[in-house]
C-alpha positions in Angstrom: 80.0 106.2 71.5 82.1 109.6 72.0 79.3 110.6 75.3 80.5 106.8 76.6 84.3 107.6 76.2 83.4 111.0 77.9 81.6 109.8 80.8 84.0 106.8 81.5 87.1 109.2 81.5 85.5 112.3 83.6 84.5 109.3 86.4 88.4 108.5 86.6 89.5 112.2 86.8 87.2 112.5 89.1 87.4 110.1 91.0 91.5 110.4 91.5 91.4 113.5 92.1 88.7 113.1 95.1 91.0 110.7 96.1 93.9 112.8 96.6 91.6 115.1 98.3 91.3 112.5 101.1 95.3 111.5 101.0 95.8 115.1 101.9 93.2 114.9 103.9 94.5 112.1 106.0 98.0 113.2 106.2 96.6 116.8 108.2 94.6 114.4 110.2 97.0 111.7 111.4 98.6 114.0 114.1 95.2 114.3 115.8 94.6 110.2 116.0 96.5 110.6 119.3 93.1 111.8 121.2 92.0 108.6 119.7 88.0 108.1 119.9 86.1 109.4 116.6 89.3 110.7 115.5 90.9 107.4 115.3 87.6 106.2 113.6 88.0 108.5 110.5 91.3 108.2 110.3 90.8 103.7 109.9 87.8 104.9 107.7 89.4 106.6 105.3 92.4 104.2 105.0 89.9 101.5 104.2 88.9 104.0 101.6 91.7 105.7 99.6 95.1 104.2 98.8 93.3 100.5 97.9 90.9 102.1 95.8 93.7 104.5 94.2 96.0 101.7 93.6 93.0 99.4 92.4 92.7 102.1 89.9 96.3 102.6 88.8 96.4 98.4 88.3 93.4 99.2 86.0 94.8 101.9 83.8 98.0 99.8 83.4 96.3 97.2 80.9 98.3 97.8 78.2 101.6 97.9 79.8 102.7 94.7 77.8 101.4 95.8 74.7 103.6 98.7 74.5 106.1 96.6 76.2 107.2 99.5 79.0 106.3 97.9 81.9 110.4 97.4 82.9 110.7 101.4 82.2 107.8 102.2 84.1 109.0 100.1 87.2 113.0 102.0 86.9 110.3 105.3 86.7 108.5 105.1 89.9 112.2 103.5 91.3 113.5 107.2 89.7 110.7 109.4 91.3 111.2 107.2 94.8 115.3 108.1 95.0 114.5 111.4 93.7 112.3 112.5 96.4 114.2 110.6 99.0 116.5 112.8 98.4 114.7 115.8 98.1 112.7 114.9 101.6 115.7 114.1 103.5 117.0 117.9 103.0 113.6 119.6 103.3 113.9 117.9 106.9 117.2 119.1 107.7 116.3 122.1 106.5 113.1 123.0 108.6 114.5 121.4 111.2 112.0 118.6 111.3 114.9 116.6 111.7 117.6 117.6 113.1 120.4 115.4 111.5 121.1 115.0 108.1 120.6 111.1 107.6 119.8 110.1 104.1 119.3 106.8 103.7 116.8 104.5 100.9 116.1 101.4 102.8 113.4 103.7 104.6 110.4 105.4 102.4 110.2 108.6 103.9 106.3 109.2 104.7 104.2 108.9 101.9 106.9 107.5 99.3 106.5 104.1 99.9 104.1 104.4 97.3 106.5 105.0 94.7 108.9 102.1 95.7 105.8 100.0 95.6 104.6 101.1 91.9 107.9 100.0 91.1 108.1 96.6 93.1 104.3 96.0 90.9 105.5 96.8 88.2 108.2 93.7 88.0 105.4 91.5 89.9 102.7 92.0 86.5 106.1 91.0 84.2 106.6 88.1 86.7 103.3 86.9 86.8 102.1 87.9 83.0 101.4 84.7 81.9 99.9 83.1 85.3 96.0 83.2 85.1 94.3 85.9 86.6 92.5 83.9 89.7 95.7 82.5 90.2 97.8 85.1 90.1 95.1 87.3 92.6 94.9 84.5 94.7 98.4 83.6 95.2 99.3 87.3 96.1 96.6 87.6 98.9 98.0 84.3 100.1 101.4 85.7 100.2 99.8 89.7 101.5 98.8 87.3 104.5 101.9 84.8 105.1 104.1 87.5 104.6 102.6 89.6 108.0 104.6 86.1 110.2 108.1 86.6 109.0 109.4 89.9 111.1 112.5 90.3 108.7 109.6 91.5 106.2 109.0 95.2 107.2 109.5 98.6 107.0 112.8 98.3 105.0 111.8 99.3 101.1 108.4 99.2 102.6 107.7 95.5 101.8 105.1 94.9 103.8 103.0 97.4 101.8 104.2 96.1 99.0 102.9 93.0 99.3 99.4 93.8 101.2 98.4 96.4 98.6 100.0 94.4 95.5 96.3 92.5 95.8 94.4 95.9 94.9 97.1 96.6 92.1 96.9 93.1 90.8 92.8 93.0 90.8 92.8 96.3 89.2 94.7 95.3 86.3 92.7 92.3 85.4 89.0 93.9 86.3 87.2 94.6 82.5 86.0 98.5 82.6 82.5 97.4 82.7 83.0 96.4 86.5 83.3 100.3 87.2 80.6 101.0 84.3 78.3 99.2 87.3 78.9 101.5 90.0 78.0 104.6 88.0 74.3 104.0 87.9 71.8 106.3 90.3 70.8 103.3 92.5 74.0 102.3 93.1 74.8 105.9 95.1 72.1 104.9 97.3 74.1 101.5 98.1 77.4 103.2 98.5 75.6 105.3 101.0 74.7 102.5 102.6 77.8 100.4 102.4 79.8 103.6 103.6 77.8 103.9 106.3 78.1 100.2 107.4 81.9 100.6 107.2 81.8 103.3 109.4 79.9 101.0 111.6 82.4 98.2 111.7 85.3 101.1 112.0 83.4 102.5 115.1 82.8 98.5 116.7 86.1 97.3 116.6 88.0 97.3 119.4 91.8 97.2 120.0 91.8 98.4 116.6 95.1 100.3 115.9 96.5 101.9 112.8 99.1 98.9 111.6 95.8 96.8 111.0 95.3 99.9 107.8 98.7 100.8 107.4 100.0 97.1 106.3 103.5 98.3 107.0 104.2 95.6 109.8 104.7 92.2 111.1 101.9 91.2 113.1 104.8 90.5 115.7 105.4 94.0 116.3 101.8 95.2 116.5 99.9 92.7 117.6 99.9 90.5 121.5 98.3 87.3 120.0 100.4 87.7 116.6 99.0 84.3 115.6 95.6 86.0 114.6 97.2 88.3 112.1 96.0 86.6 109.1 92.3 86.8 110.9 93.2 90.8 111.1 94.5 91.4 107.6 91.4 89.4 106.2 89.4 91.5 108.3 91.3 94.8 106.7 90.5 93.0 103.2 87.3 93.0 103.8 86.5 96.3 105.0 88.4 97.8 102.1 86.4 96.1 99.4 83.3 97.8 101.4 85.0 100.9 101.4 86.1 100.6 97.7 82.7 99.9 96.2 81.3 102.5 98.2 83.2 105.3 97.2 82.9 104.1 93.4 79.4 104.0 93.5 79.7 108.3 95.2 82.3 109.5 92.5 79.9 111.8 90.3 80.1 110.2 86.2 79.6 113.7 84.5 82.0 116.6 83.7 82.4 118.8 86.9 85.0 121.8 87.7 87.7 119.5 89.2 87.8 117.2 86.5 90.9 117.9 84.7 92.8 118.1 88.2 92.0 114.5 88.2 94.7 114.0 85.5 97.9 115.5 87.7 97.2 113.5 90.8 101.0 112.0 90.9 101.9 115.6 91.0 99.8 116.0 94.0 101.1 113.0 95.7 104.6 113.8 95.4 105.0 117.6 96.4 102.0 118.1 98.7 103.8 116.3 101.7 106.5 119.5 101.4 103.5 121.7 102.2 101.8 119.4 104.9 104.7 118.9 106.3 105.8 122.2 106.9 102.2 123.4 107.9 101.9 120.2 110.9 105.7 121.3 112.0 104.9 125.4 113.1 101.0 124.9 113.2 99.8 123.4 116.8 96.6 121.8 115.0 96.8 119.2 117.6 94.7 122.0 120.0 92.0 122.0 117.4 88.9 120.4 118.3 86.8 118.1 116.2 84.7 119.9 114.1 87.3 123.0 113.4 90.2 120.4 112.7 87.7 119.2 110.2 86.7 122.1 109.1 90.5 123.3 108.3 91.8 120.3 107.0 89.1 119.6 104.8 89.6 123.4 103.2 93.3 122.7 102.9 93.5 119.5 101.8 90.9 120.8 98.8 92.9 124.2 98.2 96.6 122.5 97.8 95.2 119.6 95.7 93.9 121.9 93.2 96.7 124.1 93.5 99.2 121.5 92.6 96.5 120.2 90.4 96.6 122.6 87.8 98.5 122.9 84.3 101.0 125.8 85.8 102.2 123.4 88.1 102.4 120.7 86.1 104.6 122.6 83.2 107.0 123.6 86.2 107.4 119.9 87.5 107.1 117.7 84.6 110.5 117.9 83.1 111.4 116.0 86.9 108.4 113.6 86.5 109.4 112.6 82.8 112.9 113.0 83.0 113.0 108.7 83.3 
């Protein structure tokens, strides 16, 4: 029983902390989608990839929210962290003069915190919905992830878009039993992530007119889209791809020990400071010149080296006292 507990938790670790590899990952890469082609390609790729499958995972591992009754403090948490860094952003940009006003303001996630806003926003939808079955519940929030792309006052503003196309992932993940990821983690099912991986790709690579509002699900379908009346079509089609993309990289996370597996337990600390870094790097760095296999090259290196530097324990003791403080 204790090799069980032991495999199931080094799969997590490890799998959330190759996932915020590829968050970092992405962020280097986004400036090079511009030259469009294969770099757009991985750049849809990945986002079928990462941020449903890491907030499918943070739905599971909030099971027992009700149990221990927090799930009101962790919702004014994440709200905490999201104000926080607002903050914090706002003058790193004034500072290095990516912007060059001072203009703080929290109707707007900066970058990658809409996140944050969103754990909070999930948070109050599991209390909301705590006592709605789970088929009805899933079903009722993919209804509304898809209604919600017609109504243009719905966007960017406390990012609730996002918030309602990934609650779905959040919302699956909390109800899914743990022997729905015990499935993925046997030999032959690598060979079918492979496979299913590869497929994606395929799809990713076929579709044309793609563009990155499809992924980002931070929109109206008005203000992306010329026939806006197919937007439910699209963000089924996004839907799908992701559930591809999910399964596949669940069936590729590795089940035993490996060196990175404790990093996997510090990924919020990841998420929350490595945009500083990133940021900084993509505002005096021209990586934009690079071509495809050296901007690979480098921002797969980097990505790796400022994960597991703000991975490990030193960094953690530093930063906690911020992350705990609510």
């Amino acid at each position: 029983m204790l090799n069980v507990r032991t495999k199931r938790d080094s799969y997590f670790d490890n799998a959330k902390f190759i996932l915020i590899i590829l968050v970092v990952f992405t962020h280097f890469f986004m400036g090079m989608t511009e030259k469009r082609g294969i770099y757009e390609d991985i750049y849809y790729l990945l986002f079928t990839i990462h941020m449903p499958t890491f907030i499918l995972i943070s739905g599971f591992f909030s099971k027992n929210i009700f149990k221990d009754k927090k799930c009101l403090k962790k919702s004014i948490h994440f709200l905490w962290l999201y104000v926080l860094f607002q903050v914090l952003y706002t003058i790193f940009y004034f500072i290095t003069g990516i912007d060059h006003s001072f203009h703080l303001s929290f109707l707007v996630p900066e970058w990658s915190l809409w996140f944050l806003l969103s754990m909070s926003f999930w948070y109050i939808g599991l209390f909301v919905l705590k006592k709605v079955p789970p088929y009805l519940a899933i079903t009722v929030s993919l209804l509304l992830a898809i209604l919600v792309g017609y109504l243009p006052e719905v966007g960017r503003e406390l990012s609730l878009q996002r918030a309602f196309v990934f609650f779905p992932y959040f919302l699956i993940g909390f109800h899914l039993p743990k022997q729905f990821f015990e499935v993925f983690q046997s030999k032959k099912m690598k060979y079918v992530g492979g496979v299913a991986l590869i497929i994606l790709l395929f799809y990713v690579v076929a579709i044309d007119g793609a563009n990155k509002y499809w992924f980002f699900g931070s929109k109206a379908y008005d203000d992306f889209m010329d026939l806006p009346e197919f937007g439910a079509l699209i963000r089924l089609l996004f839907y799908c791809l992701s559930v591809i993309g999910v399964c596949g990289f669940l069936s590729l996370v590795p089940t035993k020990r490996q060196w990175y597996t404790d990093y996997g337990k510090n990924t919020l600390i990841v998420y929350l400071f490595h945009g500083f870094i990133v940021k900084l790097l993509r505002q005096y760095i021209p990586f934009e010149s690079l071509s495809f296999i050296p901007s690979i090259i480098i921002f797969s290196f980097s990505a790796l080296f400022i994960s597991t530097l703000l991975a490990t324990n030193s960094i953690k003791r530093a930063t906690n006292w911020i992350i705990t403080l609510f």
